[in-house]
C-alpha positions in Angstrom: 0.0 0.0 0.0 1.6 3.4 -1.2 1.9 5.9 1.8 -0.5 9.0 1.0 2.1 11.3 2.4 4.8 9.9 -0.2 6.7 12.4 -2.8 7.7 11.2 -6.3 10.8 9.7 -5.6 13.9 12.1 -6.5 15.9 10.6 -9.3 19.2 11.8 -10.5 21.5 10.3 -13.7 24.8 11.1 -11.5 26.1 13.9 -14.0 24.4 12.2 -17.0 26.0 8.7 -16.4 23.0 7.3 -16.8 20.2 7.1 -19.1 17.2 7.8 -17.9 13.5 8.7 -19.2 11.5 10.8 -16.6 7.9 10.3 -18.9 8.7 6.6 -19.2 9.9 6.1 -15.8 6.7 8.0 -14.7 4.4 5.2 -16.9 6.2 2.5 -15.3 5.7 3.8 -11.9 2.0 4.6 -12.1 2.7 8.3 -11.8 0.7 10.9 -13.4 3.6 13.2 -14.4 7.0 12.6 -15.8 9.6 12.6 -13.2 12.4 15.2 -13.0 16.0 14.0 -13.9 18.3 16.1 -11.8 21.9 15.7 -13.3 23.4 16.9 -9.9 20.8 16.4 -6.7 23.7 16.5 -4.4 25.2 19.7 -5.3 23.3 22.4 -8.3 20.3 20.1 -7.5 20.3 20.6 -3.9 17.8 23.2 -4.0 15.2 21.1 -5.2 15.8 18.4 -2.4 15.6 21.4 0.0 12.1 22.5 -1.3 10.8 19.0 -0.8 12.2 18.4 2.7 9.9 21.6 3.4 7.1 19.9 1.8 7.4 17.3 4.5 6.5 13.5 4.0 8.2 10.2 2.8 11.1 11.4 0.8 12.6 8.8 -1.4 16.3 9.3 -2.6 17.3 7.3 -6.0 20.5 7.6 -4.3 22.8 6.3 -1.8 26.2 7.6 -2.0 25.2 10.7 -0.5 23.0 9.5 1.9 24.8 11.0 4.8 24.3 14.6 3.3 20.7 14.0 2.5 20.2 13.5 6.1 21.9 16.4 7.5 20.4 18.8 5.5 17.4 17.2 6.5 18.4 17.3 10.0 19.6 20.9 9.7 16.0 22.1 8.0 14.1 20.4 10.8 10.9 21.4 9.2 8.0 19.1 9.9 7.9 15.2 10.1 10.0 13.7 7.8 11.3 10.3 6.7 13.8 9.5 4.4 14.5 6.6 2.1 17.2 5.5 0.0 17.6 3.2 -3.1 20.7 2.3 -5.1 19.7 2.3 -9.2 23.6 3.4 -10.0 25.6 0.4 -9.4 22.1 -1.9 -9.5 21.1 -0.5 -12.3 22.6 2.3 -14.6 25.8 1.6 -14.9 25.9 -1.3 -16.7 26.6 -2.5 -20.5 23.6 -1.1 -22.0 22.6 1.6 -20.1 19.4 2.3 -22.3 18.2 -1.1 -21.5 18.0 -0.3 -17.5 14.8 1.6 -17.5 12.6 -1.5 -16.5 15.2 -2.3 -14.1 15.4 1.2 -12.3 11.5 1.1 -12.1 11.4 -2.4 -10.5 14.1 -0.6 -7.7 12.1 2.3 -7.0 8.9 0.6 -6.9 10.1 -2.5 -4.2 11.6 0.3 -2.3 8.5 1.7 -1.0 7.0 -2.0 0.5 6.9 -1.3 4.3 8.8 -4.3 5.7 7.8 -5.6 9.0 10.7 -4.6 11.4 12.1 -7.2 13.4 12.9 -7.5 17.3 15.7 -6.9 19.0 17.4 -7.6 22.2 19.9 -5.3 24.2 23.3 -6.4 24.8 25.5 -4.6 27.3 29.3 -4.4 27.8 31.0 -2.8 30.8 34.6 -3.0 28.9 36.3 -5.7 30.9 38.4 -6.9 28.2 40.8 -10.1 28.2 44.0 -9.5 26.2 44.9 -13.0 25.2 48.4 -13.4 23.3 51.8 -14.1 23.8 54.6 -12.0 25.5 55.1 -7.9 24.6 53.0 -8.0 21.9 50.1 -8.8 24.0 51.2 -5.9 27.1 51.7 -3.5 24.6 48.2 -4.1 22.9 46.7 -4.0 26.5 48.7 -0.6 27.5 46.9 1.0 24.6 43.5 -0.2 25.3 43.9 0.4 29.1 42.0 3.6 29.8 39.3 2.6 27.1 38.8 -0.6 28.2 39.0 -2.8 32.0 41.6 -4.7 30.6 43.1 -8.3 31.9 46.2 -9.6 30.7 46.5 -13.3 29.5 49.9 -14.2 28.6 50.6 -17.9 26.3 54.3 -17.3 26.8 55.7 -14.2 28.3 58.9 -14.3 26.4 60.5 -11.5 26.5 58.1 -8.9 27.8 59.0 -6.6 30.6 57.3 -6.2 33.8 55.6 -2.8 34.3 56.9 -0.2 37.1 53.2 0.6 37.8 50.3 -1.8 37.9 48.0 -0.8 36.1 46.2 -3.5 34.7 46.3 -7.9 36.1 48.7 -9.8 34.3 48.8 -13.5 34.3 50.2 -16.9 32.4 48.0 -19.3 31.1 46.3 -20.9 28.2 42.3 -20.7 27.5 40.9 -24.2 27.5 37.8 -23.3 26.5 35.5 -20.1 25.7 31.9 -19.8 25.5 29.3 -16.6 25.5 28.9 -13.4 23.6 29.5 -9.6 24.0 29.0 -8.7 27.8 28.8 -12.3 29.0 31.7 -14.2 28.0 32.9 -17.2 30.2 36.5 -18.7 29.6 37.9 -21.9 31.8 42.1 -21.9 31.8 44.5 -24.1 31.8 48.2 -23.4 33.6 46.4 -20.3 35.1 49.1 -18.6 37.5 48.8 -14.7 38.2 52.2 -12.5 38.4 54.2 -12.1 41.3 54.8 -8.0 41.8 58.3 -8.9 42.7 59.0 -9.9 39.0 62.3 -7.8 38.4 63.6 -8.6 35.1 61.2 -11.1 33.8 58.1 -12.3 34.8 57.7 -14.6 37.6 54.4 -16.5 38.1 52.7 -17.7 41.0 51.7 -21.8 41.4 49.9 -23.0 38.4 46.7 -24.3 38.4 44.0 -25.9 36.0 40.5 -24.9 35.5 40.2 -21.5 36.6 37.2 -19.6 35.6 37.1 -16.3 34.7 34.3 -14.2 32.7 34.5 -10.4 31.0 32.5 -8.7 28.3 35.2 -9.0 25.2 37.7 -11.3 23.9 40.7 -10.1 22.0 42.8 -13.0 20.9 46.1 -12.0 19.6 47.5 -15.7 20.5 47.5 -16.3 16.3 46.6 -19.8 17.0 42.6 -21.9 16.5 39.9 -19.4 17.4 38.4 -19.6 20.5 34.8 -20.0 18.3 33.6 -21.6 15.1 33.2 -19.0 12.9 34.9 -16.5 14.8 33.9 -13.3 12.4 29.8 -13.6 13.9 30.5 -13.7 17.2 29.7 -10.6 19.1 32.3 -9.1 21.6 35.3 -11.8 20.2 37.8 -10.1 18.2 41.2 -12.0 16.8 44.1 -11.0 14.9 47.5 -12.3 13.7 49.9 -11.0 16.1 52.4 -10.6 13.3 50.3 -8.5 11.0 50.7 -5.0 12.5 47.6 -3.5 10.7 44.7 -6.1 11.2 46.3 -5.6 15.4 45.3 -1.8 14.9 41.9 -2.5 13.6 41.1 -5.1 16.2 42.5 -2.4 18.7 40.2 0.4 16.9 37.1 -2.4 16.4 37.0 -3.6 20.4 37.9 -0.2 22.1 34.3 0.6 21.0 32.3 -2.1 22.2 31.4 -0.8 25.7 28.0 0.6 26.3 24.3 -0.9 25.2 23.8 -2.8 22.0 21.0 -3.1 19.8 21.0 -7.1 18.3 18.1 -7.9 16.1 16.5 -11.2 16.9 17.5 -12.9 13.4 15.3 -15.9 14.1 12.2 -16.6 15.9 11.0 -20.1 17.0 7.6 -21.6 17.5 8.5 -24.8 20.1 4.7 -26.0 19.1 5.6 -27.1 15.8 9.3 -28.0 16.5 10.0 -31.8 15.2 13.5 -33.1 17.3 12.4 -35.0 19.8 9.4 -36.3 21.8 9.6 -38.7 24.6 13.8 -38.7 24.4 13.0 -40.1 20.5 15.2 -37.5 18.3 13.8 -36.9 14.8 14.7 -33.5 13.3 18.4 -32.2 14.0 18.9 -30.0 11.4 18.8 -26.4 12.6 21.5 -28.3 15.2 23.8 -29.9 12.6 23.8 -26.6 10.3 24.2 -24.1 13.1 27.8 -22.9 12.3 28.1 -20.9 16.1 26.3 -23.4 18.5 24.1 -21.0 19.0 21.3 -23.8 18.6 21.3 -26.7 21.4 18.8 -29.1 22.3 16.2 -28.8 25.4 14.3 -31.6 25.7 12.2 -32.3 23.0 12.4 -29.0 21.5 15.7 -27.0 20.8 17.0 -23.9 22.3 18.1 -20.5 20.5 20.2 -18.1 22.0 19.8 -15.2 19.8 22.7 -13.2 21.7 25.3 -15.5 20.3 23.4 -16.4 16.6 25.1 -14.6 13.9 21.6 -14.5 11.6 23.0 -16.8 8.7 19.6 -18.1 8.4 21.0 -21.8 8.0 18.5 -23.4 10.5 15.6 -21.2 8.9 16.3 -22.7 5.6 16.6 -26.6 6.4 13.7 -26.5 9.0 11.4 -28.8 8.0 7.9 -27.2 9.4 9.3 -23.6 9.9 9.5 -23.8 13.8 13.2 -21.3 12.6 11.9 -18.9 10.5 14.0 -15.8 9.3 12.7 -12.7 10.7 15.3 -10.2 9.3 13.5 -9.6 6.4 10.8 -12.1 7.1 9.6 -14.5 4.1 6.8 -13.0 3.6 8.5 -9.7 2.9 11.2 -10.9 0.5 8.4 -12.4 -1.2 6.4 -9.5 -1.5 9.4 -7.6 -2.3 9.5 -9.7 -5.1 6.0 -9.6 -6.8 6.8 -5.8 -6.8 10.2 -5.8 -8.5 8.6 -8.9 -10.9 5.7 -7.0 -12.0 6.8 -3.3 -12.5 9.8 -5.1 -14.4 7.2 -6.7 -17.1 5.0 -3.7 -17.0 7.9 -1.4 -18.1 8.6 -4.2 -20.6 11.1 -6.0 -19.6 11.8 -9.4 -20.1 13.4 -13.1 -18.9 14.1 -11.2 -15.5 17.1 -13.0 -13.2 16.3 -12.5 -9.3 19.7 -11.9 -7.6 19.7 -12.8 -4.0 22.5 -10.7 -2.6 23.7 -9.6 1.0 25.1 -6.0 2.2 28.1 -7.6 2.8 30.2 -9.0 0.0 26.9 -9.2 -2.4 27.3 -5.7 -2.4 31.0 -5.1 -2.4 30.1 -7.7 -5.6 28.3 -5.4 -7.4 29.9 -2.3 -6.6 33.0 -3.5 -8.3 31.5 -5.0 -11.4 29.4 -1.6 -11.7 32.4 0.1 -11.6 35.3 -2.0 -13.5 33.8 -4.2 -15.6 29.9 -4.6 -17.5 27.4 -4.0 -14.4 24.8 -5.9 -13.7 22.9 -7.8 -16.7 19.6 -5.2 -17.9 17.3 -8.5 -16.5 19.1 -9.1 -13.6 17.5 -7.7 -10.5 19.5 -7.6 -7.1 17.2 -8.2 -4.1 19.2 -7.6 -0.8 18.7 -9.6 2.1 20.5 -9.6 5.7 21.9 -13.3 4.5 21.2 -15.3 2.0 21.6 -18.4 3.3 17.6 -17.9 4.5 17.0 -18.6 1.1 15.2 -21.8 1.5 13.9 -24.3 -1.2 10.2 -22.4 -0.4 11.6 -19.3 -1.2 13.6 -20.2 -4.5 10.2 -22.1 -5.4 8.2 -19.0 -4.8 10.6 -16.7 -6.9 10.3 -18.7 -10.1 6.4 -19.1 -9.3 6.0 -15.4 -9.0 7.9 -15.1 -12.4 11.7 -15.1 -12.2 12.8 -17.0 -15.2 16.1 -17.7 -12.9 17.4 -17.4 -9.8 20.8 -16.4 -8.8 22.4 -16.1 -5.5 25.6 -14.8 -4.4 26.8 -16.1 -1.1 29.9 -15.8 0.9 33.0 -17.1 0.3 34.6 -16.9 4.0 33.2 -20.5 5.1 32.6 -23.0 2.4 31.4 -25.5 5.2 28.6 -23.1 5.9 26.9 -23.7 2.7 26.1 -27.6 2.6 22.5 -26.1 3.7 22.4 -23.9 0.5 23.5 -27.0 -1.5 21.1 -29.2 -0.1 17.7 -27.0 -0.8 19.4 -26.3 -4.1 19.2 -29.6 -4.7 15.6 -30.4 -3.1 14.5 -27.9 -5.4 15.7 -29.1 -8.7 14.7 -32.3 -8.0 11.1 -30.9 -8.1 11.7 -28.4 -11.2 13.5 -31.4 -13.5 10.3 -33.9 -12.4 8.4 -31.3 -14.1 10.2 -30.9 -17.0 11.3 -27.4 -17.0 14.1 -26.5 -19.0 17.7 -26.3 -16.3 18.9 -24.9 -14.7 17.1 -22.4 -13.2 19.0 -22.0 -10.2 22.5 -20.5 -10.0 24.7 -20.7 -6.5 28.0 -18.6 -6.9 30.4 -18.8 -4.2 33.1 -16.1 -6.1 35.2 -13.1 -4.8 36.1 -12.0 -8.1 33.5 -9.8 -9.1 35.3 -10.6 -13.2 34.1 -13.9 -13.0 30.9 -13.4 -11.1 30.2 -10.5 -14.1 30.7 -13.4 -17.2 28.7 -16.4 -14.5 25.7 -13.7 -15.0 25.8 -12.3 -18.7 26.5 -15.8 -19.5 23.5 -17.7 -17.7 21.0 -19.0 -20.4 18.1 -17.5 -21.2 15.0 -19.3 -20.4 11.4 -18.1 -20.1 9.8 -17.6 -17.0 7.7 -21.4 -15.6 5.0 -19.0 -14.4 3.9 -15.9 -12.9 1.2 -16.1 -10.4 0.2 -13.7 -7.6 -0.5 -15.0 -4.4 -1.3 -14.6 -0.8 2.6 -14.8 1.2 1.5 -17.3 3.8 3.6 -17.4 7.5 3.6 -20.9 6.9 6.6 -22.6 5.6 5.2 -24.9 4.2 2.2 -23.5 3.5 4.1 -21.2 1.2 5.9 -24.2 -0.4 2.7 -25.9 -1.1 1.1 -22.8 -2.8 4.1 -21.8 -4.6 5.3 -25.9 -6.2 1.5 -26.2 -6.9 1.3 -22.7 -9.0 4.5 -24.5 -10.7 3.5 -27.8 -11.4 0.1 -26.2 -12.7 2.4 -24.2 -15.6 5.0 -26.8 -16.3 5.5 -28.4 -19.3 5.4 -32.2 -17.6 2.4 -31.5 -14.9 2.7 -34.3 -11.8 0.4 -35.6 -9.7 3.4 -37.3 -7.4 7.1 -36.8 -7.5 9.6 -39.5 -5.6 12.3 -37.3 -3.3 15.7 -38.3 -2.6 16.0 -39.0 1.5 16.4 -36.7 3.8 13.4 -34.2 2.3 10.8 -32.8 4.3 7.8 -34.3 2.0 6.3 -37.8 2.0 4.3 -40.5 3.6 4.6 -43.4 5.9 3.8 -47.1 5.3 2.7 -49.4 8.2 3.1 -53.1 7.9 -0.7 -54.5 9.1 0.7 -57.8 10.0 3.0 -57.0 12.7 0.9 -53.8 13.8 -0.8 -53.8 17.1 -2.2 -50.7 16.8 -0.9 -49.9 20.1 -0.8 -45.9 18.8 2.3 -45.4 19.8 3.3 -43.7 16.5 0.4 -41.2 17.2 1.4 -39.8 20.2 5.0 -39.1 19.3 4.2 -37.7 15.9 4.8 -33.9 16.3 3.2 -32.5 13.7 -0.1 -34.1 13.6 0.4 -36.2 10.8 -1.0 -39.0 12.4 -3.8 -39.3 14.3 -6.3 -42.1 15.9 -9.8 -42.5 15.3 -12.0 -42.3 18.9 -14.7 -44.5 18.0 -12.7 -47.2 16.1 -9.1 -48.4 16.6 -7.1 -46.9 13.8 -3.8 -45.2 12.2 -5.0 -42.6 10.6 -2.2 -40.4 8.1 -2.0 -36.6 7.0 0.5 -36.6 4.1 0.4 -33.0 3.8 1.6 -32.3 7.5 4.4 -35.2 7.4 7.9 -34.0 7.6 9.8 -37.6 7.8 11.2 -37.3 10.9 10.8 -40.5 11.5 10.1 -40.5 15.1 7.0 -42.5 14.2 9.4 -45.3 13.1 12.1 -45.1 16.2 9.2 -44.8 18.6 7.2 -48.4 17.0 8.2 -50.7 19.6 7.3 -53.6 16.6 9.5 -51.7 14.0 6.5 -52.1 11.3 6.7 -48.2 10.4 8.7 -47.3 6.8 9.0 -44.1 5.5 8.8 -43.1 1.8 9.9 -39.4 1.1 8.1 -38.0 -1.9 5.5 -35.0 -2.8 2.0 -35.5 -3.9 0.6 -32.3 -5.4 -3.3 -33.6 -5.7 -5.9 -33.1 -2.8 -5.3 -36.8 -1.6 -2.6 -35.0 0.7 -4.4 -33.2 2.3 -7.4 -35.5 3.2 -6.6 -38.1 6.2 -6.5 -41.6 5.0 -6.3 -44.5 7.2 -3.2 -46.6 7.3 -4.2 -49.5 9.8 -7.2 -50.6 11.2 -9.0 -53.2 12.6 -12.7 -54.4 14.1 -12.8 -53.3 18.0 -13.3 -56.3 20.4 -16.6 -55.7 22.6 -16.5 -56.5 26.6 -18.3 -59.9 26.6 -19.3 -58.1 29.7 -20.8 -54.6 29.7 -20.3 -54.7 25.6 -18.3 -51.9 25.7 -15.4 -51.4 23.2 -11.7 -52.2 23.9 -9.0 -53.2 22.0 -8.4 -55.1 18.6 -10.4 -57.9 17.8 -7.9 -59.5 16.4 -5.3 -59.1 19.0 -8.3 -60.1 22.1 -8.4 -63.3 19.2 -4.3 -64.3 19.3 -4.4 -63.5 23.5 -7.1 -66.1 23.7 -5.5 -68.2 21.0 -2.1 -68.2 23.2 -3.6 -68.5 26.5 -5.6 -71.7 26.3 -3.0 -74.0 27.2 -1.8 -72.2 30.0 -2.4 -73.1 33.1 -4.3 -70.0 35.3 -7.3 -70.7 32.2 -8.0 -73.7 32.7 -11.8 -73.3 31.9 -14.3 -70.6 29.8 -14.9 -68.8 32.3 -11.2 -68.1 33.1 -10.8 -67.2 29.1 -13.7 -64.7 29.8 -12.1 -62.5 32.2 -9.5 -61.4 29.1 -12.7 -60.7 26.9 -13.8 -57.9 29.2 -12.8 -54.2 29.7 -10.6 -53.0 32.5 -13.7 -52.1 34.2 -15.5 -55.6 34.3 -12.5 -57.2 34.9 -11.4 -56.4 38.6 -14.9 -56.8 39.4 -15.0 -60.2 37.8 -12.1 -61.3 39.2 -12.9 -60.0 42.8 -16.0 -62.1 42.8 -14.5 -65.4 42.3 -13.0 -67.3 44.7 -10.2 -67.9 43.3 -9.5 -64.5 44.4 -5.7 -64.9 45.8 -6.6 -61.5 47.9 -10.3 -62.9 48.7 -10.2 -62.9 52.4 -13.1 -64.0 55.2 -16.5 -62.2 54.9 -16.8 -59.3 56.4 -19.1 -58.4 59.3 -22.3 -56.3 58.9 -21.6 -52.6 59.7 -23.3 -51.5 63.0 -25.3 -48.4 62.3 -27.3 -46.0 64.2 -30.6 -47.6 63.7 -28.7 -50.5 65.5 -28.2 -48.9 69.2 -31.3 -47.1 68.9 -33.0 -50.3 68.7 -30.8 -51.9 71.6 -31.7 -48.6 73.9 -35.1 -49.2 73.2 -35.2 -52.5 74.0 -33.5 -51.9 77.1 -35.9 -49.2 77.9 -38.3 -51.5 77.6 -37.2 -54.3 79.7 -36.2 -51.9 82.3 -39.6 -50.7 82.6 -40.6 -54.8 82.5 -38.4 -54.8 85.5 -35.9 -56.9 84.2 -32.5 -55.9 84.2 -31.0 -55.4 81.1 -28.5 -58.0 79.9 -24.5 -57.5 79.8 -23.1 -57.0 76.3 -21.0 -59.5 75.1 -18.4 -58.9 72.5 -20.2 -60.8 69.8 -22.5 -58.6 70.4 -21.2 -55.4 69.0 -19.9 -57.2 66.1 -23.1 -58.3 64.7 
């Protein structure tokens, strides 16, 4: 929905670099009249930026290079309520090999732009500055004499070589070596090994004070200079850990000038949020799902009980458990799906309505996406006229819903640039790659569609993209962005498989998907429902008025607890996707006739398992007759009451006597009333008396 206090968006060709057509840009904006081209908004232009920060409203920049003076002169005019947005269509868009060929593109831009994404939450992070310096001899003490005044800073020396000991004491010194680390920024815990603080008689060298293992200590930041293993996998995303190689002078200075600012309150956004109702890992110590736990490259993800635990203070937001979660218990809420999605449709549609064509969705993050582009924008052709660069926080979020919702919504391809740093990060990314062709190449669409490139040259990444092929578009639907993972899946493979060239009704998946159905082998069943009340998704379900297995395809995620929690190991599971409307109806798996209480002729059990009981039973010994037989043909209920009537009762003792009651010594004192009167005295009571 446009905001009604919006201005035309302020476009400038950056001193005629770029082409562009303020009527035709208007058209393919929905605006009434043509735009103004500035040649110089951020200098001769500045006027006419001026006069609209006066007008007040939503002010949209087609800028970002001089952002920061857009918002002090902003800042400076102070002149109403007034909110400013930027949007890059230079290196995105304009500069690129055919610059007259960018128009659709630079619409698409301007028009995702103005979608109002739904901010995300955040937690707040604080640091007090207690820092531990942790490296070898004088580099380490000189490091920490520099921070010391910025930062509470502890000494923690490997080897103290040759370093000196200070005249004044102005920070703790001590040996040792960290065994192991764990925490984030302000809460950091560290357990050493060989820890022994310095003597203050140390003349010439240091001298230590008795060693010791497994001392504790805990401070708001690490900085490792020790140039050995980091104290955490992927080191980069943790919060409040810093480490350098002590022998490269200038990445010491920038740690230095990076951790001396880490003390006060921090702002984290809460990259993922978890719904424990729908999470499939575990139930009753039976472990099905694990993998938001076995793609979690900073442990930030460990298991509690059935369900799992995130703690978003140490996740770094590479959206690796969002993407491989099964029922979207993870979901990515920095952008959420249903933003990117929505993002999308707008970039999709103003791109075909401004006539472009075969459009490439580039998934891209702020990081080294954008470093990416910047470069091949400015040394080599830009970015392909139909290739449009969609920015996320990571792109590792992408998941195979999200990739399947792209081409549904009318990408003819989809690209996505990831990082290079960790190559062990992306086996996620490979693996929902993969999921997803599987569906695209059942249907018989022309591949590939979908492109990962893991490159730091921004050369090669520039030929990877004018070189991808050119297919048509599969489709391009609008639809409702459901919360639902895989609600959204569902919507999006079925708009897919409805425009495909090879339409399915089922598709067979390779192991390990999230899609398919169970078998149950009737013969070996004892439909002791079991299966039922571990499944955590609702797939299965019983019947109350007749003992059966009753199956959801649509809500199955083969985690298989059904099968590791079968105590007759009868339960197989066949991963696949059905598209028709069987999936989503429950069908019943296993069932059999109840057994009625030869009793009360209320239902219990199997008949068919009451049948083998019997069957096994009538050679033993303890049912020796019919009516022994009988007692295992009736409910719970008739049972005990049965049994406690016979006497063959083992716990059958003597009769008991009657109760006395009150009606009982009323009728005694009467009587003795009456003989009294008679003149007869009344007779002693004798103990058999009272008891009846």
């Amino acid at each position: 929905m446009s905001d009604p206090k919006s201005q035309p968006p302020m476009i400038c060709n950056c001193q005629r670099t770029m082409e562009i057509d303020g009527a035709r840009l208007a058209t393919a904006l929905g605006q009434t009249n043509p735009l103004p081209v500035h040649t110089e908004l951020c200098r001769s232009g500045i006027a006419s930026f001026e006069a609209a920060v006066s007008a007040g409203g939503t002010i949209h920049v087609a800028c970002t290079q001089e952002a920061p003076l857009f918002r002090e002169i902003a800042g400076e005019a102070a002149a109403g309520d007034v909110s400013l947005t930027f949007t890059n269509i230079r290196e995105n868009a304009g500069w690129c090999e055919k610059p007259s060929a960018a128009l659709p593109k630079i619409a698409a831009l301007l028009a995702e732009a103005a979608h109002p994404a739904e901010p995300a939450r955040s937690l707040t992070l604080n640091s007090g500055g207690m820092c531990l310096v942790y490296g070898a001899g004088e580099i380490a003490l000189d490091v920490a004499r520099r921070l010391e005044g910025r930062l509470q800073v502890t000494v923690l020396m490997t080897d103290p070589g040759d370093a000196i000991p200070p005249s004044v004491a102005e920070m703790a010194i001590a040996r040792g070596r960290i065994k192991c680390a764990s925490g984030h920024l302000g809460a950091f815990d560290v357990v050493v090994d060989g820890y022994a603080p310095a003597l203050p008689s140390s003349r010439a060298q240091f001298d230590f004070a008795m060693a010791r293992n497994g001392a504790h200590s805990r401070c708001d930041l690490i900085l490792d200079l020790s140039g050995g293993t980091a104290l955490f996998s992927s080191a980069s995303r943790r919060d409040g850990y810093v480490a350098a190689d002590p022998a490269d002078a200038a990445a010491v200075a920038r740690a230095m000038f990076e951790i001396s600012d880490m003390v006060g309150e921090f702002e984290k956004p809460i990259y993922v949020d978890y719904d424990a109702g729908i999470c499939a890992h575990a139930r009753s110590a039976k472990v099905g799902c694990r993998n938001c736990l076995d793609h979690c490259p900073l442990g930030a993800i460990t298991p509690a009980g059935d369900n799992v635990a995130i703690d978003a203070a140490i996740c770094g937001g590479c959206g690796n458990c969002a993407a491989v979660c099964p029922t979207g218990a993870a979901s990515y809420a920095y952008p959420r799906r249903e933003d990117i999605l929505a993002r999308a449709a707008i970039m999709l549609e103003t791109f075909a309505k401004a006539g472009g064509k075969m459009p490439v969705i580039l998934l891209h993050d702020e990081a080294h996406g954008r470093r990416m582009i910047d470069a091949m924008a400015r040394f080599g052709r830009g970015l392909p006229a139909n290739v449009l660069p969609l920015a996320l926080n990571s792109t590792l979020q992408a998941g195979h819903e999200i990739l399947a919702s792209l081409l549904a919504l009318g990408a003819a391809q989809v690209a996505i640039l990831v990082p290079t740093e960790h190559p062990e990060e992306l086996a996620a990314m490979t693996g929902q790659l993969e999921l997803a062709d599987t569906f695209l190449s059942a249907l018989g669409v022309a591949m590939p569609r979908l492109h990962m490139i893991r490159e730091s040259d921004p050369f090669v990444i520039d030929d990877l993209l004018h070189e991808l092929p050119s297919h048509a578009a599969v489709a391009a639907s609008r639809f409702t962005f459901s919360r639902s993972k895989r609600e959204a899946a569902r919507t999006a493979l079925t708009k897919l498989n409805a425009a495909a060239p090879s339409p399915q009704q089922v598709i067979p998946l390779p192991a390990g998907a999230p899609y398919g159905r169970i078998a149950i082998n009737a013969d070996g069943c004892t439909l002791c429902l079991a299966c039922v009340g571990a499944c955590p998704t609702g797939a299965l379900a019983d019947n109350p008025d007749r003992p059966e297995v009753r199956f959801t395809e649509s809500a199955c995620v083969q985690c298989g607890i059904c099968r590791a929690t079968c105590p007759e190991r009868v339960i197989a599971l066949e991963p696949r996707y059905d598209f028709t409307s069987a999936a989503l109806t429950p069908v019943t798996l296993h069932g059999e006739e109840p057994f009625h209480c030869v009793s009360c002729g209320k239902a219990f059990g199997t008949k068919a398992t009451i049948e083998r009981v019997m069957d096994r039973l009538k050679s033993h010994s303890m049912f020796p007759n019919e009516a022994q037989l009988a007692i295992i043909q009736m409910c719970d209920t008739c049972r005990v009451v049965a049994v406690a009537e016979r006497s063959s009762d083992p716990y059958r003792g003597n009769e008991r006597p009657r109760v006395r009651t009150t009606e009982d010594y009323l009728a005694e004192a009467a009587a003795d009333r009456t003989n009294a009167a008679e003149g007869d005295r009344p007779k002693a009571k004798k103990p058999e008396d009272f008891l009846g």
